[in-house]
N, C-alpha and C positions, 0 to 999 in steps of 0.2 A: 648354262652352268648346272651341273647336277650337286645332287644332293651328297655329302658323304656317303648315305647307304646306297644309293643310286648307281656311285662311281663303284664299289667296291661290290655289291651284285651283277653290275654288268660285265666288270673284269673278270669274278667267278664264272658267268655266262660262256666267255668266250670271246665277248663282244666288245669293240674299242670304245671305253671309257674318253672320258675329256683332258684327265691327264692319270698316272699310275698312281694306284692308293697307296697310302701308307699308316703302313702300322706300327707304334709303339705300346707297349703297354695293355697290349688288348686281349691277353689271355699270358698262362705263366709260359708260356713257348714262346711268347712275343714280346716277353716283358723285359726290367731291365735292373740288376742288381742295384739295391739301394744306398752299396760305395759310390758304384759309377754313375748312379743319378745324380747322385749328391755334386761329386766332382763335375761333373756336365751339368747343374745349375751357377754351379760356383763358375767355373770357366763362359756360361753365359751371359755374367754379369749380374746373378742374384747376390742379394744379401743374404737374404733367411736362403740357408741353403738345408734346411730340416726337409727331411720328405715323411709319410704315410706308409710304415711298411703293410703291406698287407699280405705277403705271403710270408711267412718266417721262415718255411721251410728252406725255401730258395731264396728268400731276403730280397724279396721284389719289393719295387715300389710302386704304388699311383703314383701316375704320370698326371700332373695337375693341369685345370683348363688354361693355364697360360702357356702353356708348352705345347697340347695340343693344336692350340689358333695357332703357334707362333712358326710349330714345323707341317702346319696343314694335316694334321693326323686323321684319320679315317673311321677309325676304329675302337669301340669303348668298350669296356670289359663286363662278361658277367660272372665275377669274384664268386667261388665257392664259399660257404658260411665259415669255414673256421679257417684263419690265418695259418694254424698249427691246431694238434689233435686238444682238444677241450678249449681252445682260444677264439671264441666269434668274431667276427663285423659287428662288434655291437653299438662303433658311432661312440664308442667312450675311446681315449687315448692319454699316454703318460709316456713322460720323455725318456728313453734308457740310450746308453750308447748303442752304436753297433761293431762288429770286430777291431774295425779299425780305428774308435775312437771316438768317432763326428756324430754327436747327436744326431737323433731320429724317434719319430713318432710311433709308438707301437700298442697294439691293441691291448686294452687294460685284460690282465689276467697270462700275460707272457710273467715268469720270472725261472729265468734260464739260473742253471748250476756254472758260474764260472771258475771253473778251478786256475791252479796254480802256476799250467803252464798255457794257460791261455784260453783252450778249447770252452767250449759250452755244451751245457749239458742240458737235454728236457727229459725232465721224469716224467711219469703218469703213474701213480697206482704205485709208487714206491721203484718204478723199474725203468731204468735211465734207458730211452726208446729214441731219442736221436740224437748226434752228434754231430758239432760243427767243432774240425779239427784249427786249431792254429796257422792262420793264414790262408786258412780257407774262405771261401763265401756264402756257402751255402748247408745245410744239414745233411747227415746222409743219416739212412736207420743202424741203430745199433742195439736191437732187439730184434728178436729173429724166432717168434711163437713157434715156429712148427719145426725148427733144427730137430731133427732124429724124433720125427714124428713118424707115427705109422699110419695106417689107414683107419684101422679103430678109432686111431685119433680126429681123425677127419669128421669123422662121422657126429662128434660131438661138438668140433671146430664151427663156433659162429659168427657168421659176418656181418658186421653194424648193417645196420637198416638206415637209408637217407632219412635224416630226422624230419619231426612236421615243425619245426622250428627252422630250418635248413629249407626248407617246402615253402614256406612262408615266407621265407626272407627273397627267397627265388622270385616267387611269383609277383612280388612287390616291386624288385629292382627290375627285374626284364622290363614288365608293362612301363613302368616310370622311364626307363629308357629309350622302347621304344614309340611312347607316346610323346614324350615330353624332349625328344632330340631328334637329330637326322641324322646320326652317327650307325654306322650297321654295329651289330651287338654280337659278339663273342662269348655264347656260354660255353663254359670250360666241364667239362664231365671229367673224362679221363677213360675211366673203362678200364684201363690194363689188366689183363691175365698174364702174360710173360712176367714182367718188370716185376708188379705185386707178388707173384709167387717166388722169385726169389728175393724178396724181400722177406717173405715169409719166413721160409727153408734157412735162408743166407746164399748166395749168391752162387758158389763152388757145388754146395748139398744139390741146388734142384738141377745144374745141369747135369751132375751126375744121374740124379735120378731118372730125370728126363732119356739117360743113352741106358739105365739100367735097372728100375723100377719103371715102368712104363703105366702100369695098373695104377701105382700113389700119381703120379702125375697126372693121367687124365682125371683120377678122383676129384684131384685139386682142381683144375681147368675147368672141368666141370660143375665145380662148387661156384668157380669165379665169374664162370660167363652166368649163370645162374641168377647169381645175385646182381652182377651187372645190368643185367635187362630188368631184374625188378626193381631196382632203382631206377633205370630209365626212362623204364614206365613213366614214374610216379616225376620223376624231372621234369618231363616232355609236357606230363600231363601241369605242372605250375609252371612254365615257362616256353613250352614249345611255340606258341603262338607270338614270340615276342621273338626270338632272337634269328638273327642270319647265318649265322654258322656254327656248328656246335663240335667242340675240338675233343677227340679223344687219344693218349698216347701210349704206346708201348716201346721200349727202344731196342731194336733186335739189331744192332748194329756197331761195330767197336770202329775206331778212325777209319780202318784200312779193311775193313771184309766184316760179314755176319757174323753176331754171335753162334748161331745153328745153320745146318745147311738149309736149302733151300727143300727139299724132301723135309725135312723136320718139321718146318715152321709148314708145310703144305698139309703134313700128315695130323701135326698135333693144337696148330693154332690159326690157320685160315679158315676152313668151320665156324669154328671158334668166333671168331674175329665178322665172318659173316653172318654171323645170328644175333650180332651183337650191332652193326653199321646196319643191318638188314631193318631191323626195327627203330633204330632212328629214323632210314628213309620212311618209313610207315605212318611215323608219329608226329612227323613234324616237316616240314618246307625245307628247312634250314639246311645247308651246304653240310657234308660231313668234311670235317676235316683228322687227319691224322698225322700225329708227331711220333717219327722214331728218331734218336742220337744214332749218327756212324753212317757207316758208306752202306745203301741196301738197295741201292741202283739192282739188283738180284731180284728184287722181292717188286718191283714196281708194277711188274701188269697183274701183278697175284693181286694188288693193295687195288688196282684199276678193277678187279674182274670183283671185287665184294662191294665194291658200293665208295669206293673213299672219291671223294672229290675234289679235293684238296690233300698235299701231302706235302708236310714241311719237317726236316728241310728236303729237298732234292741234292741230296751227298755227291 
């Protein structure tokens, strides 16, 4: 019988495992809204049907050790520090609802704007920066720093630095995880350059820019992968040693075809994208994995030819 991290390194191998891993909950790609957790305890026959949200952004939940044993799960998460932007893991919790109603546990220092027809708002700094619309699940950005920015602007443009608080919390829960389990460990990074910049810009602004500003775009890509790797670094270096697979995502993909063509994303973000997977393989053991949204079956021996070892989903 193997171990959890056993079966789930030797599947990434290539090599036949004892039976097929499984993952819930083990990174925000794997994870699973904290409606549907709820309602999937409830329908299992819990009482306390309260869960841990700990991503806000996306409203995931821990997946608790009884659910684990119960569907043999394989895989354990390593949670980035803040739930939502200024919200940590800090192991304090206070009951609020969630959209639909059903209590849940949420990390002390969440207190969302609920207006009037329902939506939720998170401020920071006076300036309402995400939004979760009515009926929705999850947050999207509703601040957008660099709309009708120019390149002078960039130049003054600064990108948080991974905190040593955030450092700390890393290097703590990896080792505890993987000394103290046999579960393989899922650090979550992210990385994005594509997705992040139009989050930046807003969504419409940088693909235009991207077919007609080409100069602000790589300015930008460039600032991102930049900073991405110096974070990396500093990731790799409190947690590398501890974790099995370390997920990063960008989503270049709509249901039905690419956001850009396949020249685009070769011209402006596989570079890009390879300086970035490049020095993870460098820094650490750990499987690179990568998440895009949408069909990019297109883009698959590009993602094979930089380093990705993993790619979910396959659209």
């Amino acid at each position: 019988m193997m171990t959890h991290r056993e079966r789930v390194i030797t599947a990434l191998n290539h090599k036949q495992p004892d039976r097929v891993p499984i993952d819930l909950g083990g990174s925000i790609v794997t994870g699973i809204n904290s409606m549907a957790y709820q309602k999937l305890k409830k329908y299992s026959g819990y009482k306390d049907t309260k869960s841990h949200v700990t991503n806000i952004i996306l409203m995931l939940s821990e997946v608790e050790e009884e659910i684990i044993e119960r569907w043999k799960i394989d895989v354990l998460p390593l949670d980035r520090y803040e739930a939502a932007a200024g919200v940590p893991l800090s192991g304090e919790w206070f009951l609020h609802s969630l959209p639909d109603g059903s209590p849940a546990w949420f990390p002390k220092g969440f207190s969302p704007n609920i207006r009037e027809d329902g939506a939720w708002e998170i401020y920071r700094d006076g300036v309402c920066t995400d939004l979760l619309s009515p009926g929705s699940g999850s947050f999207v950005p509703a601040y957008h720093p660099l709309k009708n920015a120019t390149i002078s602007d960039l130049e003054n443009f600064e990108i948080p630095r991974i905190s040593d608080a955030e450092l700390e919390y890393l290097y703590k829960r990896a080792k505890h995880l993987h000394e103290e389990t046999d579960f393989a460990v899922f650090g979550w990074f992210n990385g994005s350059i594509f997705e992040t910049s139009q989050f930046l810009c807003e969504w419409g602004e940088f693909m235009i820019r991207l077919a007609s500003d080409k100069d602000f775009a790589h300015k930008l890509l460039g600032k991102l992968t930049d900073a991405a790797i110096r974070d990396l670094r500093l990731y790799l270096d409190a947690a590398g040693d501890y974790i099995d697979i370390i997920g990063f995502g960008d989503d270049f993909g709509f249901q039905d075809g690419l956001q850009i063509s396949p020249d685009l994303f070769r011209e402006m973000f596989k570079p890009r994208l390879a300086s970035i997977y490049g020095e993870a393989h460098k820094l650490t053991d750990a499987f690179v994995l990568m998440h895009s949204c949408g069909s990019i079956e297109r883009l698959i021996d590009d993602f094979i030819e930089i380093g990705v070892d993993v790619l979910n989903p396959v659209s």
